[in-house]
C-alpha positions as CSV (number, residue, x, y, z in Angstrom):
1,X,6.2,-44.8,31.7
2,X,5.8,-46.8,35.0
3,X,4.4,-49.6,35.9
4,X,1.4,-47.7,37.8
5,X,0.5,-45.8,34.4
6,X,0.9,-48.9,32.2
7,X,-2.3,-50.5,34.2
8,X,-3.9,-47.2,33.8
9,X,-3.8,-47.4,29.9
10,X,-5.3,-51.3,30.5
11,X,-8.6,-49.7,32.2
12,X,-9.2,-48.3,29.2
13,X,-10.0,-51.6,27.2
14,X,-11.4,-52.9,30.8
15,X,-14.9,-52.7,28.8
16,X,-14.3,-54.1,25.7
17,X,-12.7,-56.5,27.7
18,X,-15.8,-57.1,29.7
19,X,-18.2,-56.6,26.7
20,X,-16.4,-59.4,25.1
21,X,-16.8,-62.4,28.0
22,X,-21.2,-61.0,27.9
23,X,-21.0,-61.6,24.3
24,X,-23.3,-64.4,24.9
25,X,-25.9,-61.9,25.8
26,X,-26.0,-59.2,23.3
27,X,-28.2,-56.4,24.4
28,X,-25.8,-56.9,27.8
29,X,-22.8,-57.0,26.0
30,X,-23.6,-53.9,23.7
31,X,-24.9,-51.6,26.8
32,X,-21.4,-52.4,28.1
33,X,-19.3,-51.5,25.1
34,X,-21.5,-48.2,24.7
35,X,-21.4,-47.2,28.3
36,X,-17.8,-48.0,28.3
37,X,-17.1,-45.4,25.7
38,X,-18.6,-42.8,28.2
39,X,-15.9,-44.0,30.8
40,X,-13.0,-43.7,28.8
41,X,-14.6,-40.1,27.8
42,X,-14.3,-39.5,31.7
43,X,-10.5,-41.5,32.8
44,X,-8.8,-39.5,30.3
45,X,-11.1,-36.2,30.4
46,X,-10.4,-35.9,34.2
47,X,-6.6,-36.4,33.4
48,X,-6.5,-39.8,35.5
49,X,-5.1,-41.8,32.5
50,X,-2.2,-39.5,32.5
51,X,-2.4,-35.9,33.7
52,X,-3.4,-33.4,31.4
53,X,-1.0,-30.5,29.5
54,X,-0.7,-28.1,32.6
55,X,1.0,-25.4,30.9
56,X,-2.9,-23.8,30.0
57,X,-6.1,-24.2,32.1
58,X,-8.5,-26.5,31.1
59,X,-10.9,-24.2,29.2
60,X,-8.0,-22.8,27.6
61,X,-6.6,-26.1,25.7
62,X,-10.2,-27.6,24.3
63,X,-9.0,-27.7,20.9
64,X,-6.5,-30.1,21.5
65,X,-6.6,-33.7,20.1
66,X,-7.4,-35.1,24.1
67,X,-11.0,-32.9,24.2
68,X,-12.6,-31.1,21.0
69,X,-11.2,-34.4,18.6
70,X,-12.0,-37.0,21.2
71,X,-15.3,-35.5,21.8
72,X,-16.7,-35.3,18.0
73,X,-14.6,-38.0,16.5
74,X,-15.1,-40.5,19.2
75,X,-18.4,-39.5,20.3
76,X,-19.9,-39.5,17.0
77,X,-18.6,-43.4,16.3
78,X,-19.1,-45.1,19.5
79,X,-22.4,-43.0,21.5
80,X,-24.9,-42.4,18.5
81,X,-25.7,-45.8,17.6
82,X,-28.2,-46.3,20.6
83,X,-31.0,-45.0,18.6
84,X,-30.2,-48.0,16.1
85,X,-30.4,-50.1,19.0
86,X,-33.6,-49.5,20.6
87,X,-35.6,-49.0,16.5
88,X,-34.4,-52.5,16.1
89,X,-35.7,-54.0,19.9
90,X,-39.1,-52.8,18.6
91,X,-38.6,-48.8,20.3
92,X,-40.1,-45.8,18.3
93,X,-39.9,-42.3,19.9
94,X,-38.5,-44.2,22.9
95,X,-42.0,-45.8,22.8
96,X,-42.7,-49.7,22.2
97,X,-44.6,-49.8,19.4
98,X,-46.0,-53.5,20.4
99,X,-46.3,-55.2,23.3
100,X,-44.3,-58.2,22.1
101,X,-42.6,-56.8,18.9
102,X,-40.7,-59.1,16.6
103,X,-37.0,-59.2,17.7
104,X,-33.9,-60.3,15.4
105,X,-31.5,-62.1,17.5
106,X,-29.0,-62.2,14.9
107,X,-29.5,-58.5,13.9
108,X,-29.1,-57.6,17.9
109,X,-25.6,-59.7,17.9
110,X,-24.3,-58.1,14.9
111,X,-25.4,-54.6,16.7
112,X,-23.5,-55.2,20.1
113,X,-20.5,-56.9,17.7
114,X,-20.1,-53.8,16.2
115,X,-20.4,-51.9,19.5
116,X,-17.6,-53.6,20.7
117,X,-15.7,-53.0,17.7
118,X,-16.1,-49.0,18.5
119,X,-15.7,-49.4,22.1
120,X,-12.0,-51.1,21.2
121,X,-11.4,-48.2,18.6
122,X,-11.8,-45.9,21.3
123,X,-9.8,-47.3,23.4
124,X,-7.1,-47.6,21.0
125,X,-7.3,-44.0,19.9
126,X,-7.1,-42.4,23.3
127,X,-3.8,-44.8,23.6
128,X,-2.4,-43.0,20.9
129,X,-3.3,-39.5,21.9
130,X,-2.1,-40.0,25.9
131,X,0.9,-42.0,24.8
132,X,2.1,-38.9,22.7
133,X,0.4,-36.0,24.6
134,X,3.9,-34.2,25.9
135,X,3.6,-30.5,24.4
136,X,7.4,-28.6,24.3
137,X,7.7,-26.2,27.5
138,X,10.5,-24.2,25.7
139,X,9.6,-22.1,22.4
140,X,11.6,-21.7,19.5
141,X,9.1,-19.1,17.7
142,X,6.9,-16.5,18.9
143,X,4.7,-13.9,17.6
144,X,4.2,-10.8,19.4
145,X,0.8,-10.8,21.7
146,X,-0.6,-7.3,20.4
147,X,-0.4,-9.0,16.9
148,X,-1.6,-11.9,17.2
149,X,-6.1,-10.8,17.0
150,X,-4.5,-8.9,13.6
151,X,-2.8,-11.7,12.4
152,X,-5.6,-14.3,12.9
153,X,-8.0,-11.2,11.2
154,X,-5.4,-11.6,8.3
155,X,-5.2,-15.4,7.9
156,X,-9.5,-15.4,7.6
157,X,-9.2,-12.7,5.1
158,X,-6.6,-14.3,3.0
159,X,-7.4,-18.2,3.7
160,X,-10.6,-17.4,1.7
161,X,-9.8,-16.4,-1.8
162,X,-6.9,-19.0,-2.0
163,X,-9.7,-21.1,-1.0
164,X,-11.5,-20.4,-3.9
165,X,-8.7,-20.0,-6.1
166,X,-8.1,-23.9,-5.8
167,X,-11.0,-24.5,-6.7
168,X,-10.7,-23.3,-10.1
169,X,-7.4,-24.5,-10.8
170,X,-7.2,-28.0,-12.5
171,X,-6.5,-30.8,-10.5
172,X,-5.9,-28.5,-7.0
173,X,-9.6,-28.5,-6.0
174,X,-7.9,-30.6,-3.6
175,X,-6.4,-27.7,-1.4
176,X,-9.7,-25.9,-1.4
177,X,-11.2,-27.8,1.2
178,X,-8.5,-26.9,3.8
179,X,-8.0,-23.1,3.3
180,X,-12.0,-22.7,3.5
181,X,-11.5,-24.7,6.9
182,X,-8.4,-22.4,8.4
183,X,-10.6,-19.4,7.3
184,X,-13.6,-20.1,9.1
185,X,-11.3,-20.9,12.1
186,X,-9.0,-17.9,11.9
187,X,-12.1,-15.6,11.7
188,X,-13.7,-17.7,14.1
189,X,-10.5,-17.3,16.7
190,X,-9.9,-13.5,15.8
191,X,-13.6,-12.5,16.6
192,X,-13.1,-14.8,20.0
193,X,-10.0,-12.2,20.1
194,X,-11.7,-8.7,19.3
195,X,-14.6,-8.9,21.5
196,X,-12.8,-8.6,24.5
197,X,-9.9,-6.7,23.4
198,X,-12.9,-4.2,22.5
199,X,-11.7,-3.9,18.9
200,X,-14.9,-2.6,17.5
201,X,-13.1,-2.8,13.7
202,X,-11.8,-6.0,14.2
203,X,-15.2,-7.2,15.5
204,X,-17.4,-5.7,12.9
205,X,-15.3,-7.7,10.0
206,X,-14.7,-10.9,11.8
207,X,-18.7,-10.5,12.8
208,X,-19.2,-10.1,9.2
209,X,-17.2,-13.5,8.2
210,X,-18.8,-15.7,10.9
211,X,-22.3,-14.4,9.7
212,X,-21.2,-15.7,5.8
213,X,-19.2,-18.6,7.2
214,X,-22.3,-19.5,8.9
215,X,-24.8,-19.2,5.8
216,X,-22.9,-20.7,3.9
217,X,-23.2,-23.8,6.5
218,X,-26.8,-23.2,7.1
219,X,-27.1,-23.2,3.0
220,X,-25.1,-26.1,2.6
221,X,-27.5,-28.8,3.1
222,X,-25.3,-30.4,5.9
223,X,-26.0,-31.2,9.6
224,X,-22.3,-31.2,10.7
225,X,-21.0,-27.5,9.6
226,X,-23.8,-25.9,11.4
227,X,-23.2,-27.2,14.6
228,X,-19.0,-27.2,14.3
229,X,-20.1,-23.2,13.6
230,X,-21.9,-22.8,16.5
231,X,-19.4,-25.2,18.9
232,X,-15.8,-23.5,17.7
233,X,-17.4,-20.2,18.1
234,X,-18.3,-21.2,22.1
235,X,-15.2,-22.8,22.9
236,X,-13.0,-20.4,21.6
237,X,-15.7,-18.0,24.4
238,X,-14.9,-20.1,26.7
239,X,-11.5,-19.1,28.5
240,X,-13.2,-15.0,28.8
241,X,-17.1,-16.0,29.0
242,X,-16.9,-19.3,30.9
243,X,-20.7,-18.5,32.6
244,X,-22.2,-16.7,29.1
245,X,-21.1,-19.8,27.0
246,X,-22.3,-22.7,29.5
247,X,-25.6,-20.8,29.6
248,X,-26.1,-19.9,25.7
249,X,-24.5,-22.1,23.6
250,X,-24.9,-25.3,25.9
251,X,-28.5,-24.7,25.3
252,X,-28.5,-23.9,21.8
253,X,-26.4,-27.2,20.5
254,X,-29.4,-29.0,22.2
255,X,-31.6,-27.1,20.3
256,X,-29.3,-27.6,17.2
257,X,-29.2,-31.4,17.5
258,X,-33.1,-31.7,18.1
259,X,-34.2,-29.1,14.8
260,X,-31.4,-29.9,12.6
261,X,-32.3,-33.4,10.9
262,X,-35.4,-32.1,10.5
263,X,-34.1,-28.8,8.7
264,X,-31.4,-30.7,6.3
265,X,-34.2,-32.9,5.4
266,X,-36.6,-30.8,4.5
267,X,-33.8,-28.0,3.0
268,X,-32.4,-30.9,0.7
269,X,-35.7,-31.6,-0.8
270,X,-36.8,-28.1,-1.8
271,X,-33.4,-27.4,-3.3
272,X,-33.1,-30.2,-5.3
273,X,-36.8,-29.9,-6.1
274,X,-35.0,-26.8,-8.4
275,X,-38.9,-24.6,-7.8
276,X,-37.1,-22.4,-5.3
277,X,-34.1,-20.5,-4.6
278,X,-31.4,-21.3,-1.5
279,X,-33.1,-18.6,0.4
280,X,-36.4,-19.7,0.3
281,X,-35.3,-23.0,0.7
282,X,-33.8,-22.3,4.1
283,X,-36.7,-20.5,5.3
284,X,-39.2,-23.4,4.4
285,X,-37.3,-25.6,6.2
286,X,-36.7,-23.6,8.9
287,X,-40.3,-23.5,9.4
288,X,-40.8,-27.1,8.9
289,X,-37.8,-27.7,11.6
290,X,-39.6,-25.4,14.3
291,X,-43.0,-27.6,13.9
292,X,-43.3,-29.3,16.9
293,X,-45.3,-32.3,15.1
294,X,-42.3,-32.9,13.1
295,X,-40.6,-37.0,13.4
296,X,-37.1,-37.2,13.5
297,X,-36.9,-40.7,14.9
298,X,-35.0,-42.1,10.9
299,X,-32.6,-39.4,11.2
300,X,-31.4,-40.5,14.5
301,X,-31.8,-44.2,13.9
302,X,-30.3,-44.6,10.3
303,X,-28.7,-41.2,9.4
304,X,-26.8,-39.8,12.9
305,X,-25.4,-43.3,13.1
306,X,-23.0,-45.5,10.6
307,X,-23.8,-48.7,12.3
308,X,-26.2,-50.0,9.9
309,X,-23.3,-50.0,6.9
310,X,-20.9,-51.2,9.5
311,X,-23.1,-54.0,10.0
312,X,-23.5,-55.2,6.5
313,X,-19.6,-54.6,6.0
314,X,-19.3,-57.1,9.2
315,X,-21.5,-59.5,7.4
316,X,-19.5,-60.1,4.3
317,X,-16.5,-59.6,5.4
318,X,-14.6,-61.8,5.5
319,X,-17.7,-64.4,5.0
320,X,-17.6,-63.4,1.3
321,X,-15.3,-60.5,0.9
322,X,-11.2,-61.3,2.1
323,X,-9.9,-59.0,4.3
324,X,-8.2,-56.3,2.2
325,X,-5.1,-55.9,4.0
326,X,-2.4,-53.5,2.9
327,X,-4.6,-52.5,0.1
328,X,-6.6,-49.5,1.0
329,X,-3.2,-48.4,2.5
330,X,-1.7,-48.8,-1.3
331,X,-4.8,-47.1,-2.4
332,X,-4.8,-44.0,-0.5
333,X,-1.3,-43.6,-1.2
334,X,-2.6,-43.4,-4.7
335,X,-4.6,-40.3,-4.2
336,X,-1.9,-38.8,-2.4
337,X,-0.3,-37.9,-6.0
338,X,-2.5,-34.2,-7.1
339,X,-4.4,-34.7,-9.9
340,X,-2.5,-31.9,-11.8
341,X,0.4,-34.2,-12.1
342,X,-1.5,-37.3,-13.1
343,X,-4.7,-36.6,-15.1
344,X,-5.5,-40.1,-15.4
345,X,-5.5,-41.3,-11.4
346,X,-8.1,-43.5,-10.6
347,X,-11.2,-41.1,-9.2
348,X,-10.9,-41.7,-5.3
349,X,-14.9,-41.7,-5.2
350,X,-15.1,-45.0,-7.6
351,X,-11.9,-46.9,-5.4
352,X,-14.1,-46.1,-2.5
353,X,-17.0,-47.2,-3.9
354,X,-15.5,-50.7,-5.2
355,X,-15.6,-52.2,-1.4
356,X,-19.0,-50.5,-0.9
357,X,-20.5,-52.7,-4.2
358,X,-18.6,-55.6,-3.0
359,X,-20.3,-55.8,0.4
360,X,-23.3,-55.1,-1.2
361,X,-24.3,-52.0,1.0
362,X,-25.0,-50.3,-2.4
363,X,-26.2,-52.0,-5.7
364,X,-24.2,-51.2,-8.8
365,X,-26.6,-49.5,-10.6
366,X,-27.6,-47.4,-7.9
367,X,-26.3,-43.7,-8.0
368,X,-26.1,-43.7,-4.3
369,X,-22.8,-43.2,-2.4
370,X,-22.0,-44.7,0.9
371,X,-18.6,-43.9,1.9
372,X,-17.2,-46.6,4.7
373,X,-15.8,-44.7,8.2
374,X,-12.4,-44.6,9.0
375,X,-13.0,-47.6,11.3
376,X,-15.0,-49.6,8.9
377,X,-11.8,-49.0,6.6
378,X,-9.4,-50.2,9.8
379,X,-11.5,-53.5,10.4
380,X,-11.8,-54.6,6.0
381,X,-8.0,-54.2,6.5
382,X,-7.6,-56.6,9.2
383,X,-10.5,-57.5,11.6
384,X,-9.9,-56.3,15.0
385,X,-6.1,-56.3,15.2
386,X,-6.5,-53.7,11.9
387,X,-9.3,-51.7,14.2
388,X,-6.7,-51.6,17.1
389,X,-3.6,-50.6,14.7
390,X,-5.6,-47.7,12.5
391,X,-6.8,-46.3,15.5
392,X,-4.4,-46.3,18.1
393,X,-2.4,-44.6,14.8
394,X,-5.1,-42.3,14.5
395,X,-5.0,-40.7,17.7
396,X,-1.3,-40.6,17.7
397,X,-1.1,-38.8,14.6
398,X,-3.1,-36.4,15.4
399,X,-1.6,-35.6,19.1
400,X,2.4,-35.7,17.0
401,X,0.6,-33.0,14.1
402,X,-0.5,-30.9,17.0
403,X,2.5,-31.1,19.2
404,X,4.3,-30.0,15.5
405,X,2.3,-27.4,14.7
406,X,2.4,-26.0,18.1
407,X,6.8,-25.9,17.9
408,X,6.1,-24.2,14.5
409,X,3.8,-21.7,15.6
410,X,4.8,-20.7,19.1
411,X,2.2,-22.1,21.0
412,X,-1.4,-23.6,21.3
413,X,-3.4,-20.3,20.3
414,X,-1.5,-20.5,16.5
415,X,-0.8,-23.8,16.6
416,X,-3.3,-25.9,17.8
417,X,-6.4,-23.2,18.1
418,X,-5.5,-22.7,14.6
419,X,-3.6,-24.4,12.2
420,X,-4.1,-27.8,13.4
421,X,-7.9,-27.0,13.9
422,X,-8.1,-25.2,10.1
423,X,-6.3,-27.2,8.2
424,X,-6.5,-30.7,9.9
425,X,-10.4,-30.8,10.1
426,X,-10.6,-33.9,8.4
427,X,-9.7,-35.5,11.7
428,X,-12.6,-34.7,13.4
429,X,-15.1,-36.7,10.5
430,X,-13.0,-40.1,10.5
431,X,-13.7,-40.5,6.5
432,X,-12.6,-43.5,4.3
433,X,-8.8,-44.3,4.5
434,X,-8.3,-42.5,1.5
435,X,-9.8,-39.5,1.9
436,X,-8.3,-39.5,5.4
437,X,-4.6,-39.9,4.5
438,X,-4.5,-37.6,1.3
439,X,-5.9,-34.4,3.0
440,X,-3.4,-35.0,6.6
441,X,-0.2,-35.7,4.1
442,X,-0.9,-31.6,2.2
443,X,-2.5,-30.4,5.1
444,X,1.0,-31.1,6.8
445,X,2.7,-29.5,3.5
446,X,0.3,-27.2,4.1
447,X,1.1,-26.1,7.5
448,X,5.2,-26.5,6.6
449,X,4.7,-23.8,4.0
450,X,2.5,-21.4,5.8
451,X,5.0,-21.3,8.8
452,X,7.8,-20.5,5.9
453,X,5.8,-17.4,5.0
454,X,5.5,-16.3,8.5
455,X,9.0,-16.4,9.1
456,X,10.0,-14.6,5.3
457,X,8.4,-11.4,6.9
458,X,9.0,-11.8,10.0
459,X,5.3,-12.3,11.6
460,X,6.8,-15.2,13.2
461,X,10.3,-14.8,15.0
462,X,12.7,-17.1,16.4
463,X,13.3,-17.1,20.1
């Protein structure tokens, strides 16, 4: 790497750079770090970093780590906590609600502190990703191109009971998780495939699975499944419906992001009311999403957001609570060992949990759970060099999983477009350190096994 691309990399943490010096003045310093989340989204977008993969056009390659990861994992942790920032200068609606409302200077400098924290994790991430981003020019597998829309029809159709088979076995539930995921996705892809290959068979089914894939995400009481339906589904559109997509489903994530807090609110509360069934439950809500009088100002400012946990993690650690330092590492590799091996391991939910009580984000006795994000995790571990180190390994993981699975499977429609999308979802929700680390170590197993039974009958062949 020359000297010309090393400064390039140093751009990146130009804003967190700059945030830091404005500390002094904390709504200055936070619009800096948040904004400067939106540049890095654009230096290494636009390939100026470092060029992007040429071997695919750019509407063909949007599941790789660089875009469809970047955009959900980094978007969601640095770019939705503005709402938190503007309830807590005294904005409701984007409306003052006084003239001269009651301001917390300290609560405003632990805001833009934490902002700064995400706008150095970004930074740090994309390092990872560029730094790693060189996809193999030469294949050593292939599977035929006729085969491939039946093969991905396949995977959905058997991803899906081994899905639920895990779930019933003992101490597997585990696995379950990840095969549900590939499903979705290979169904997902394969309809992507049929529809202009003008398979009407292969449509028909894969329309079929998308329709229960997606009930079962509207019935699932979840904002994020929804939406991840309904984005997959367009990009995978894209590369053969570039104008259909941009005007549709463009359009209909707005709509998505504007009704949906409203929906999952309301679903969750007739459901676990217990008076009415799933279906009714979805339609009530439905209803109640669609009303135009409906408020969804606390969604956006307390639940699309993590900052306000983040905050109260800042404040006791490591004030009251020592930085943990190897010990969440120690931890996850813990969980790592399946359950059917070692009925007595600690319950990952309860080691979670025991850093949450600590900090005092939830009491004790409460039933609540609050699950720290992966870079809440990174700075208990070690402040901001842990934030830097967790994340830059984060994004280089992920772009060294995806250039493997891409040598495995041939290429980025197998590869990429499908196994690292299916089974290495996880990536895209940046959960607690454990959770994160146990489900990419068998999701890799995973992906090693899978490309074992390809090659045994001879779906995937050596070049």
């Amino acid at each position: 790497m020359g000297e010309k691309n090393i400064e390039r990399y140093l751009v990146l943490y130009l804003p967190w750079v700059l945030a830091s010096l404005f500390s002094s003045d904390a709504i200055l310093s936070y619009y800096i770090a948040w904004l400067g989340s939106f540049l890095i989204f654009f230096l290494s977008l636009s390939g100026w970093i470092k060029p992007i993969p040429a071997d695919r056009g750019f509407g063909e390659q949007l599941m790789r780590p660089l875009f469809i990861l970047q955009i959900i994992f980094a978007g969601y942790m640095c770019c939705t906590s503005i709402f938190y920032l503007l309830d807590t200068l005294g904005y409701e609606n984007f409306k003052r609600t006084a003239l001269n409302p009651i301001i917390s200077k300290e609560k405003v400098a632990l805001i833009a502190q934490c902002q700064r924290y995400y706008c150095l994790g970004h930074a740090a991430f994309v390092t990872g990703i560029l730094l790693f981003m060189k996809y193999p020019k030469k294949k050593k597998y292939f599977v035929e191109n006729r085969a491939i829309a039946d093969l991905l029809l396949k995977v959905a159709v058997i991803a899906l009971p081994v899905a639920n088979l895990f779930t019933r076995l003992p101490g597997l539930s585990q696995f379950s998780a990840q095969f549900s995921s590939l499903s979705f996705i290979a169904g997902t892809l394969a309809l992507a495939f049929a529809i202009p290959l003008k398979k009407p068979v292969n449509t028909i089914i894969c329309g079929i699975l998308y329709v229960m894939n997606f009930y079962q995400a509207l019935t699932s009481g979840f904002k994020e499944p929804i939406i991840i339906s309904i984005m997959v589904l367009g990009i995978f559109l894209y590369p053969n419906y570039k104008k259909l997509v941009t005007i549709i489903f463009l359009p209909l994530l707005l709509f998505c992001f504007m009704i949906l807090p409203a929906y999952v609110n309301s679903f969750r509360q007739n459901v676990w009311s217990g008076d009415i069934d799933t279906d009714e439950a979805a339609q009530q809500s439905l209803d109640v999403a669609l009303d135009k009088e409906n408020d969804n100002w606390d969604f956006l400012v307390y639940r699309l957001s993590e900052i306000d946990m983040f905050i109260t993690f800042v404040q006791s650690t490591p004030s009251d609570v020592d930085y943990y330092g190897f010990k969440l590492v120690k931890q996850s590799l813990i969980v790592i060992v399946p359950r059917v091996f070692w009925p007595s391991k600690p319950i990952t939910e309860a080691l979670v949990m025991e850093r949450v009580y600590d900090a005092g984000v939830v009491n004790r006795l409460s039933r609540a759970s609050a699950k720290p994000a992966y870079i809440v995790d990174a700075y208990l571990s070690a402040g901001l060099p842990g934030i830097f180190l967790a994340l830059f390994a984060y994004g280089a993981i992920a772009q060294l999983i995806s250039i493997k699975a891409e040598e495995l499977f041939g290429g980025y429609i197998l590869g990429t477009a499908l196994i690292f999308s299916g089974l290495f979802q996880i990536f895209w929700r940046g959960l607690s350190f454990e959770f994160i680390i146990n489900s990419v170590f068998w999701s890799f197993i995973s992906m090693l096994l899978i490309q074992k039974v390809l090659l045994k009958y001879r779906i995937l062949q050596k070049v």
